[in-house]
N, CA, C and O of each residue as an XYZ file, in Angstrom:
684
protein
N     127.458     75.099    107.004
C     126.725     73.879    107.110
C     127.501     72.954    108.034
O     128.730     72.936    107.962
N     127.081     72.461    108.591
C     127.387     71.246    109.955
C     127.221     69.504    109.412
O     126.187     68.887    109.156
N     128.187     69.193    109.380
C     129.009     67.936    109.290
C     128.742     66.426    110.178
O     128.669     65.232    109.886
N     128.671     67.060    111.121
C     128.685     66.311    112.504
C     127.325     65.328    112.952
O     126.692     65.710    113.937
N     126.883     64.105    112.263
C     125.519     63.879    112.226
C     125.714     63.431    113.995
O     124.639     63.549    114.584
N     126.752     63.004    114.809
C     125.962     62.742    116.212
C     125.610     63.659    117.009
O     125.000     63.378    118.041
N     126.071     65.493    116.532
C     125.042     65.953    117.614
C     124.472     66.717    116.615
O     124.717     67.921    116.540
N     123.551     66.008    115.639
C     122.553     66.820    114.619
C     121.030     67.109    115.783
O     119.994     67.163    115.120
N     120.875     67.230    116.834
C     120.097     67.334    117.861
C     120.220     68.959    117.417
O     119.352     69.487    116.722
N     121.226     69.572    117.831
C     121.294     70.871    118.447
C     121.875     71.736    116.868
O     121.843     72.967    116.846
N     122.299     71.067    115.821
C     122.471     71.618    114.737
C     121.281     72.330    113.587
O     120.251     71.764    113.219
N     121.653     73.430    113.246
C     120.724     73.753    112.097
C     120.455     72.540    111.192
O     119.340     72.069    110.967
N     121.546     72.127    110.736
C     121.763     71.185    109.147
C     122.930     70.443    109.805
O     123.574     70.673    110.828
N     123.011     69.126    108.548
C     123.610     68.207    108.838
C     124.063     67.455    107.390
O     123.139     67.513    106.578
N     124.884     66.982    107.038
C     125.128     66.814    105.724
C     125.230     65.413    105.802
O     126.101     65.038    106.587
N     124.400     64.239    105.038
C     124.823     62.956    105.288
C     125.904     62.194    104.475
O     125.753     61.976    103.273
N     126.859     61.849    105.079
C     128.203     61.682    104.536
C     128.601     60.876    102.990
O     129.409     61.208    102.123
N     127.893     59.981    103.052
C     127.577     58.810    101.968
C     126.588     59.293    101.097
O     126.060     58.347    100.512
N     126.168     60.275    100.804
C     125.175     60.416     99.789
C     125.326     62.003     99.599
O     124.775     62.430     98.584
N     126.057     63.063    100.500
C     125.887     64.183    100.207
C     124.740     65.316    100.628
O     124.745     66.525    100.859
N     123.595     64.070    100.592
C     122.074     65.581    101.028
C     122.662     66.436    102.504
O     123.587     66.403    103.316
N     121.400     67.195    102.177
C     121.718     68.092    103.547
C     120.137     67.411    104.078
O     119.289     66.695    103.546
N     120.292     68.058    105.377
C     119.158     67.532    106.403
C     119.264     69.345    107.006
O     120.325     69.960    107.115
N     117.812     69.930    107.339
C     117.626     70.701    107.940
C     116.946     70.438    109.469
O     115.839     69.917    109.604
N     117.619     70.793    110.363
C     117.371     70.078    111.965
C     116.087     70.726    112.527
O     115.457     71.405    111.716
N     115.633     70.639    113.682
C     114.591     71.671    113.840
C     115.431     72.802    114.763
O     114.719     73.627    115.335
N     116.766     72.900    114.939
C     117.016     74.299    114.864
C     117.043     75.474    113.381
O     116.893     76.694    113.327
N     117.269     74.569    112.448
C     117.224     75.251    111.171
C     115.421     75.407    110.508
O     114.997     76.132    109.609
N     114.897     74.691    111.137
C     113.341     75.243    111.229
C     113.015     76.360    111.704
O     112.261     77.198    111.209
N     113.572     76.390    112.661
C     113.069     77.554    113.351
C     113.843     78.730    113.399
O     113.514     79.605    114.200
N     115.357     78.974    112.265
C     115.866     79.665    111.831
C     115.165     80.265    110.769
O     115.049     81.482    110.631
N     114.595     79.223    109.853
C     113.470     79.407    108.801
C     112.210     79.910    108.884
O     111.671     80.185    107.812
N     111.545     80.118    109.992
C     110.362     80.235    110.547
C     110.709     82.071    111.048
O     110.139     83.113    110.721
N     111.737     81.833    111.839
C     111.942     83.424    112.338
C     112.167     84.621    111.142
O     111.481     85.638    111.033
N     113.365     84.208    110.235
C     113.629     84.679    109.453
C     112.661     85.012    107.994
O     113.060     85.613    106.996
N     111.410     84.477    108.201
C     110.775     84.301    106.814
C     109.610     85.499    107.746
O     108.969     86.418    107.236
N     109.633     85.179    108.896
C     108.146     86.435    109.607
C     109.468     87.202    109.532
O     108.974     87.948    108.686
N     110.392     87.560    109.630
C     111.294     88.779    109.462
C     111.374     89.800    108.196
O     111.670     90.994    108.135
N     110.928     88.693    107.053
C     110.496     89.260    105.886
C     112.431     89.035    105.134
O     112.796     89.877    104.314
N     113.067     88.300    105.393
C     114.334     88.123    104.502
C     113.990     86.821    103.737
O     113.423     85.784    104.081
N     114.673     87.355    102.287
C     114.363     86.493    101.214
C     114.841     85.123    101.336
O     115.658     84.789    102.194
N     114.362     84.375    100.528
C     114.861     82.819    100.307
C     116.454     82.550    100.309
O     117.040     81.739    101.025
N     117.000     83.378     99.386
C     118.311     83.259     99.287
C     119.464     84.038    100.634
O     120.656     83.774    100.797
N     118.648     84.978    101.398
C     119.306     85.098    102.621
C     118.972     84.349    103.698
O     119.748     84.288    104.652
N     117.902     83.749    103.699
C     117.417     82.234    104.790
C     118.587     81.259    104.329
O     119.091     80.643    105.268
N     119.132     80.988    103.045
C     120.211     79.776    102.629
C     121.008     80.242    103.191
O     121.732     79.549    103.905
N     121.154     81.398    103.099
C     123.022     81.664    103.890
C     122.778     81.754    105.234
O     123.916     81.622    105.686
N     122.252     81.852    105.909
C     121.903     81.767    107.360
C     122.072     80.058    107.550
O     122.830     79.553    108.377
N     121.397     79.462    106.818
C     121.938     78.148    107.464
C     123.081     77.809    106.811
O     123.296     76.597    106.787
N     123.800     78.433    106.329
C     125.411     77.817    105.290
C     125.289     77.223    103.962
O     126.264     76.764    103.368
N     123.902     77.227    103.410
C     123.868     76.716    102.441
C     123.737     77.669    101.114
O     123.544     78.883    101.173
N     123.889     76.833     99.779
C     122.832     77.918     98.525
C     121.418     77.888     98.259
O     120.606     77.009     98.547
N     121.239     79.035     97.639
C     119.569     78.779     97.278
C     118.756     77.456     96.815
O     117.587     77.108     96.980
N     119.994     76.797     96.092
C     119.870     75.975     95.429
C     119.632     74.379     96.128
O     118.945     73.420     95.778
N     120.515     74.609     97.225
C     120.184     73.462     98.539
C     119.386     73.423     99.134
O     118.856     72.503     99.759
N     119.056     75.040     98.958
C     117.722     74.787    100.078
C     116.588     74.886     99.734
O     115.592     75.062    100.436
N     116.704     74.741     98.249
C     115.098     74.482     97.487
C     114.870     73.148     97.246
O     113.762     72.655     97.032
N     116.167     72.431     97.289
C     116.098     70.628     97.450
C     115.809     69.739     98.798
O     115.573     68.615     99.242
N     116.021     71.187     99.113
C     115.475     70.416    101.018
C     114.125     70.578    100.888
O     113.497     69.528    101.031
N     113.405     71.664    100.638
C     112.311     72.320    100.226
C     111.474     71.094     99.595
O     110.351     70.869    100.046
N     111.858     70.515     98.841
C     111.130     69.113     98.280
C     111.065     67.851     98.972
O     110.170     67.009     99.051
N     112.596     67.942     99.607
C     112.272     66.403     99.793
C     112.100     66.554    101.198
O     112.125     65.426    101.689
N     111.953     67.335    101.982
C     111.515     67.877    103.578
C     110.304     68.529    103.590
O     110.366     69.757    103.532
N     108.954     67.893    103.667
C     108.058     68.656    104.027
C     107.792     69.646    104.763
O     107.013     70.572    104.535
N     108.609     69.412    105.887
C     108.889     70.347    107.532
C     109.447     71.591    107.117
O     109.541     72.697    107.650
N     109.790     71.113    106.026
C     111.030     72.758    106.102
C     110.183     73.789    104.930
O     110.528     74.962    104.791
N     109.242     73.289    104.267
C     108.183     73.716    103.274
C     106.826     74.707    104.423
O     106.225     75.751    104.173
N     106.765     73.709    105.781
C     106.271     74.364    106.598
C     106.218     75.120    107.411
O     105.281     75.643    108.014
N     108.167     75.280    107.494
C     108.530     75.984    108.704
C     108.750     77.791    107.836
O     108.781     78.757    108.598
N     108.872     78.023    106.391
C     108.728     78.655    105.672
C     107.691     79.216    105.626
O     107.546     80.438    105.598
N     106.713     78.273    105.609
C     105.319     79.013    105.257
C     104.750     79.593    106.420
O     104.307     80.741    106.418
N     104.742     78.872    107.385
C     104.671     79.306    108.550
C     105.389     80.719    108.848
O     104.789     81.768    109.087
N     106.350     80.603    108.808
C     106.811     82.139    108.878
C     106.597     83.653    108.030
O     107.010     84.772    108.335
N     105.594     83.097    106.580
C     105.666     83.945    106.061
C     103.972     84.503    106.488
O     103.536     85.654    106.471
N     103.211     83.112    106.886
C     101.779     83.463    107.226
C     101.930     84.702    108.582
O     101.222     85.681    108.817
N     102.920     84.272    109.164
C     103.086     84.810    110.419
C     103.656     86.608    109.979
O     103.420     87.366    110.920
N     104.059     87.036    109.242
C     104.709     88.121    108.421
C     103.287     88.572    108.172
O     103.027     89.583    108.824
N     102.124     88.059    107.308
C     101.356     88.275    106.219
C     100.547     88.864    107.634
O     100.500     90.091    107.710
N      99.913     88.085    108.748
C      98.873     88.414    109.651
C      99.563     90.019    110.275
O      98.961     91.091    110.349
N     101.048     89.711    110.678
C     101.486     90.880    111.192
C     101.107     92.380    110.459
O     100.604     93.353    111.020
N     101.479     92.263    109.141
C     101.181     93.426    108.303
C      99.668     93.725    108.111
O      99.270     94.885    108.009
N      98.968     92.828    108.073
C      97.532     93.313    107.887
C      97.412     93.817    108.785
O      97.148     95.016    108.694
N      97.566     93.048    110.513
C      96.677     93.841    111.645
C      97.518     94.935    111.346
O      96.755     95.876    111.564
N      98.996     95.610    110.855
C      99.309     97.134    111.520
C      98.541     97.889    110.252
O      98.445     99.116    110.257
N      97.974     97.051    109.115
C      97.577     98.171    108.138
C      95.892     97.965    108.479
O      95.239     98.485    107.574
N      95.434     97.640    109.037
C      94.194     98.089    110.016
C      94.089     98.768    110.582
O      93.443     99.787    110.340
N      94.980     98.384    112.120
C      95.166     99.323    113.166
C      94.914    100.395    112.384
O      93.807    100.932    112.420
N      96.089    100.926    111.430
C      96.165    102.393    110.474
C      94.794    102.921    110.145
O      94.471    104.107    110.218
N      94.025    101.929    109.778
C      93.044    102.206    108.583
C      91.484    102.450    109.596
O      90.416    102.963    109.261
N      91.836    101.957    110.670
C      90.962    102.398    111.639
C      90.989    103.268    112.692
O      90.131    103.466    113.552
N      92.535    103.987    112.468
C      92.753    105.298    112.812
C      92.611    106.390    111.796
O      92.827    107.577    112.040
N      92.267    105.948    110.746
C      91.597    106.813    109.777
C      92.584    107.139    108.713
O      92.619    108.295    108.293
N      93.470    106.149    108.187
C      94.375    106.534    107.261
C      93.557    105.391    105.899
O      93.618    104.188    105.644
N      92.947    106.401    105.397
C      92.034    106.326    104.096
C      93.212    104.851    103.207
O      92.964    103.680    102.921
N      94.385    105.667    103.049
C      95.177    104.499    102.010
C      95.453    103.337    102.307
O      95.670    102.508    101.423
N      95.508    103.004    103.712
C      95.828    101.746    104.154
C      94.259    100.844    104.132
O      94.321     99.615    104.132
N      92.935    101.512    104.115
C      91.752    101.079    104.446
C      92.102    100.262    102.794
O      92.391     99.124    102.423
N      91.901    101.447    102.223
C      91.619    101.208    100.544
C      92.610     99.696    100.095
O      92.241     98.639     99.585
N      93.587    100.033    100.417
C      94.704     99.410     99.654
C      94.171     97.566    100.618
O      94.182     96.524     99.962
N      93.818     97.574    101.973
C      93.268     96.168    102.844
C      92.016     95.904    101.861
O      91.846     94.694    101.710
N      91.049     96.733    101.118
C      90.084     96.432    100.534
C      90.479     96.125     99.595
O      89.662     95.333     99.125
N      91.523     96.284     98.752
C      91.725     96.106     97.381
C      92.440     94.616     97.338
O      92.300     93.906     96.343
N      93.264     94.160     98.550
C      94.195     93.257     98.417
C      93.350     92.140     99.055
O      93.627     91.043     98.570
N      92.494     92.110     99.910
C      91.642     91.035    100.392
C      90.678     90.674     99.997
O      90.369     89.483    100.001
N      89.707     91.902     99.408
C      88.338     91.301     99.209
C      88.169     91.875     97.755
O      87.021     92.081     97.359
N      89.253     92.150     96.922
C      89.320     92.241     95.751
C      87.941     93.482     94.853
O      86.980     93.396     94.088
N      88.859     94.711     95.748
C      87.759     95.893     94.966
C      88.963     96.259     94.205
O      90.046     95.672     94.218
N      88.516     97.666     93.309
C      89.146     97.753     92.506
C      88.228     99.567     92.393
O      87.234     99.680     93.111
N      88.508    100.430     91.784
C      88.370    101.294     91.584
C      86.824    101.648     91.730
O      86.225    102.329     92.562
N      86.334    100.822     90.436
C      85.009    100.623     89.489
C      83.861     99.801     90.672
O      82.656     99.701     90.443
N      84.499     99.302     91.858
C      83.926     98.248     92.306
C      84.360     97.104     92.848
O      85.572     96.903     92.773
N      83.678     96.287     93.383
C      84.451     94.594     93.851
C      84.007     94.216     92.497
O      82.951     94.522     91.942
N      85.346     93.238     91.892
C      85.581     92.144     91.148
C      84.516     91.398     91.077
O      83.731     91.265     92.016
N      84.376     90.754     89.767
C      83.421     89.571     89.626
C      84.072     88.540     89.812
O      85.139     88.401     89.216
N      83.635     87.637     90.615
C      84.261     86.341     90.754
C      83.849     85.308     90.127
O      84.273     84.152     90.122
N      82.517     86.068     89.302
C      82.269     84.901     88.089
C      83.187     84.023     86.972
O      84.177     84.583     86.500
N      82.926     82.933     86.640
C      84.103     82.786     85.527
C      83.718     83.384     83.998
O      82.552     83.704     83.766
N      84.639     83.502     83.092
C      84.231     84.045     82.151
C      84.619     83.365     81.193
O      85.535     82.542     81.181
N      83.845     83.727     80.241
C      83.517     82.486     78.763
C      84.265     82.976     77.525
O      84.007     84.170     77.373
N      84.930     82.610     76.767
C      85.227     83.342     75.682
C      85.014     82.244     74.868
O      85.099     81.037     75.099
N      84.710     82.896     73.832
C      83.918     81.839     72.684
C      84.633     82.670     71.365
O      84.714     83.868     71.095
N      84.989     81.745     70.857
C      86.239     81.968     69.474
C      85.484     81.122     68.487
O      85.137     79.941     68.508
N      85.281     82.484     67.265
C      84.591     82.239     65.805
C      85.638     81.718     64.974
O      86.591     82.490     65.078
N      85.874     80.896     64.302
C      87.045     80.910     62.847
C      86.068     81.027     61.976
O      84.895     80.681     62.118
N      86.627     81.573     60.975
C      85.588     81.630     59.584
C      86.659     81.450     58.653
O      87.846     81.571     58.955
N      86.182     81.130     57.406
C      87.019     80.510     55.900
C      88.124     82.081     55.836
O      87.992     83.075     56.550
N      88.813     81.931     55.120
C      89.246     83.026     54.371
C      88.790     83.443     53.296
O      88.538     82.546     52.492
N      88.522     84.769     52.868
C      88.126     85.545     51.627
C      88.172     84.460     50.268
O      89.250     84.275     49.702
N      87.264     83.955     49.925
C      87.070     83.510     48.285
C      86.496     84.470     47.010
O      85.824     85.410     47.433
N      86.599     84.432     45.825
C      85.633     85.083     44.995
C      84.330     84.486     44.619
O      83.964     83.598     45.390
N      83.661     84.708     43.784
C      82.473     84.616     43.702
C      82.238     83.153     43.290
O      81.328     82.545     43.853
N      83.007     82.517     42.322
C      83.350     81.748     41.414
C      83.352     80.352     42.293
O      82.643     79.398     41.971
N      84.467     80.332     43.751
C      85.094     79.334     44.487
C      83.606     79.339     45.239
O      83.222     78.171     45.307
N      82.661     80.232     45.812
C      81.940     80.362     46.529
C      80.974     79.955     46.044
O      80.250     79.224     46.721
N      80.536     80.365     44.372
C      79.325     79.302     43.846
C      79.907     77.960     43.740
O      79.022     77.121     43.907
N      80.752     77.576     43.583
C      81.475     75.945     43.593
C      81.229     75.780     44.740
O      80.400     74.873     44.811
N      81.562     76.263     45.998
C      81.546     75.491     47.051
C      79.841     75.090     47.464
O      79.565     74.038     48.042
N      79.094     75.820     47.177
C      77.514     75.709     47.801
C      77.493     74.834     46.998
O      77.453     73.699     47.472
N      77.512     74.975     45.417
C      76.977     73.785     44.683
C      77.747     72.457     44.732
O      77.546     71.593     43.878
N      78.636     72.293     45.741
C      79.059     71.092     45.847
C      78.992     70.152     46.861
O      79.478     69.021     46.879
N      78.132     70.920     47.976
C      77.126     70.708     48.993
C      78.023     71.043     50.528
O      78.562     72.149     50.489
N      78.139     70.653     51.186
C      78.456     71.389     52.882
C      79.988     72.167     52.425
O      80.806     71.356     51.989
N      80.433     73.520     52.469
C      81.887     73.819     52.414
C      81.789     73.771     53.889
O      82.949     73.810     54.298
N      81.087     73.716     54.745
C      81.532     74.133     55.994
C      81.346     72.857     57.028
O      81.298     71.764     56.464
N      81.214     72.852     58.740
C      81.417     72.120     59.688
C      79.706     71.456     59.658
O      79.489     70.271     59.912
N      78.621     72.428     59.314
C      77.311     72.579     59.895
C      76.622     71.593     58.989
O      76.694     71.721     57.766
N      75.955     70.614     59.560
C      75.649     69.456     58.511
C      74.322     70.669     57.986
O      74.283     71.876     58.226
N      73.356     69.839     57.230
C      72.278     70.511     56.325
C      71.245     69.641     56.873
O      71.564     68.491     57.174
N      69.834     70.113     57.071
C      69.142     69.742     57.883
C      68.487     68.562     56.811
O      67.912     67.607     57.333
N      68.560     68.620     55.597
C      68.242     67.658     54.367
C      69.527     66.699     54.693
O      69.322     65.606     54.166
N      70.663     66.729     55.314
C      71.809     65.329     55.102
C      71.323     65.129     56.130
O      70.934     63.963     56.072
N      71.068     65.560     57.140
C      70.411     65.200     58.456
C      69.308     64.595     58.940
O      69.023     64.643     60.136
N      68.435     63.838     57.857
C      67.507     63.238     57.729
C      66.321     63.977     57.135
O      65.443     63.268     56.644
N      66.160     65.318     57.106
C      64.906     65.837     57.072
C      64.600     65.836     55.483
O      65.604     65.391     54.927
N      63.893     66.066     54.818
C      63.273     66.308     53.919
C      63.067     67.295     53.208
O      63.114     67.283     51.978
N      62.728     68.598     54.155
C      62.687     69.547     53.597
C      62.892     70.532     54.827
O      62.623     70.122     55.956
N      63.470     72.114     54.588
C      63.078     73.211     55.604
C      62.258     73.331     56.424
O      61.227     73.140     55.779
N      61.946     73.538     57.528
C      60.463     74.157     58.065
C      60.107     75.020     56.806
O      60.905     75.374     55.937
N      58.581     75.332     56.872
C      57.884     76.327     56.061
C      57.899     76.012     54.603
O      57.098     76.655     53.924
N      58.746     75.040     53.919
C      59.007     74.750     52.906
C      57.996     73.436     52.678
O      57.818     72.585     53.549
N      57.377     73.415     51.390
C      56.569     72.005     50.396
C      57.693     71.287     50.314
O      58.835     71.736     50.408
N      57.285     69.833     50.084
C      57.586     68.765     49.190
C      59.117     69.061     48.163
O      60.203     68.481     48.157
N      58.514     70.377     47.258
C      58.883     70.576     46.514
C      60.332     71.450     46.623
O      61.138     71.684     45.723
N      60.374     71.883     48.172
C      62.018     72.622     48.427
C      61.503     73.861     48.477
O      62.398     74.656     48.765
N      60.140     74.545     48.280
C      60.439     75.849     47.498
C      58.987     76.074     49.419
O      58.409     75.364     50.242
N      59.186     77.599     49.043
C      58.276     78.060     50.105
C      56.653     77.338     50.448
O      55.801     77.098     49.593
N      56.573     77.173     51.433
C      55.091     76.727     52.013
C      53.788     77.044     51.387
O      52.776     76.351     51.491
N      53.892     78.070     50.775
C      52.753     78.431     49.847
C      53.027     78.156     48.401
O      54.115     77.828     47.928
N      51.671     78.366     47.632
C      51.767     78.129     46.045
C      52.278     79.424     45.623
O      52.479     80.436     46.295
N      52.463     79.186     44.296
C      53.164     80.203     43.499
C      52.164     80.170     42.521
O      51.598     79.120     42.219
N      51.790     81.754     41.767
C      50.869     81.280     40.569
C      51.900     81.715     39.401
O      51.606     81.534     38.220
């Protein structure tokens, strides 16, 4: 790491004296940029500019540029590998076709993926009572969440008389 903030022009990094941060220069951008389309990890990009992983994930935050000069290099990696696993796959190498279909447009064996979202809907129910807790609970009116269409203003069931009991007479 480089010390020297008056010729931080031509430096990777630069350390500011009174506070400690590091500064990544735009030669260390473009150390970052080469090295990330090179396909070397995060922690060998830190030692390339003299630093730890750990410095240079704090530059990473408080340096937007250097968040870009990263990404940038890795988009630049990502385009490289697709076009050579094309090229391949349109010289007729079946695994590279398959494997560009599987990783881009999300097929899968069975088919392309649903990109629908999916619902899951979760029942709770009481735990096991006997017969005893279970006639107590009805006869003591709602055991459960679901109001009763009688607390709910109504009167009576559909299909049901006056009287609670079925729509027709009884003889």
């Amino acid at each position: 790491m480089n010390s020297d903030a008056a010729t931080s022009g031509n430096l990777p990094t630069t350390r500011d004296a009174k506070h400690g941060t590091v500064t990544i220069n735009a030669p260390g951008l473009a150390i970052i940029t080469d090295m990330a389309r090179n396909g070397h990890p995060i922690n060998g990009i830190a030692a390339a500019l003299g630093m730890s992983g750990r410095v240079l994930r704090e530059c990473r935050k408080r340096q937007p540029e250097v968040e870009e000069a990263l990404s940038e290099g890795l988009a630049g990696l990502e385009q490289e590998l697709v076009h050579s696993l094309l090229a391949a796959a349109r010289k007729g190498q079946i695994a590279a076709a398959m494997f560009l279909l599987k990783c881009r447009h999300g097929y899968r064996e069975t088919g392309q993926t649903d990109t629908a979202p999916k619902v899951a809907v979760q029942i709770n129910l009481p735990g096991a009572m006997d017969e005893r807790a279970y006639a107590r609970l009805i006869e003591e009116g709602e055991g459960g969440s679901c109001p009763s269409p009688r607390l709910a203003g109504r009167d009576s069931f559909p299909g049901e008389n006056e009287q609670g009991g079925p729509g027709h007479a009884h003889a």
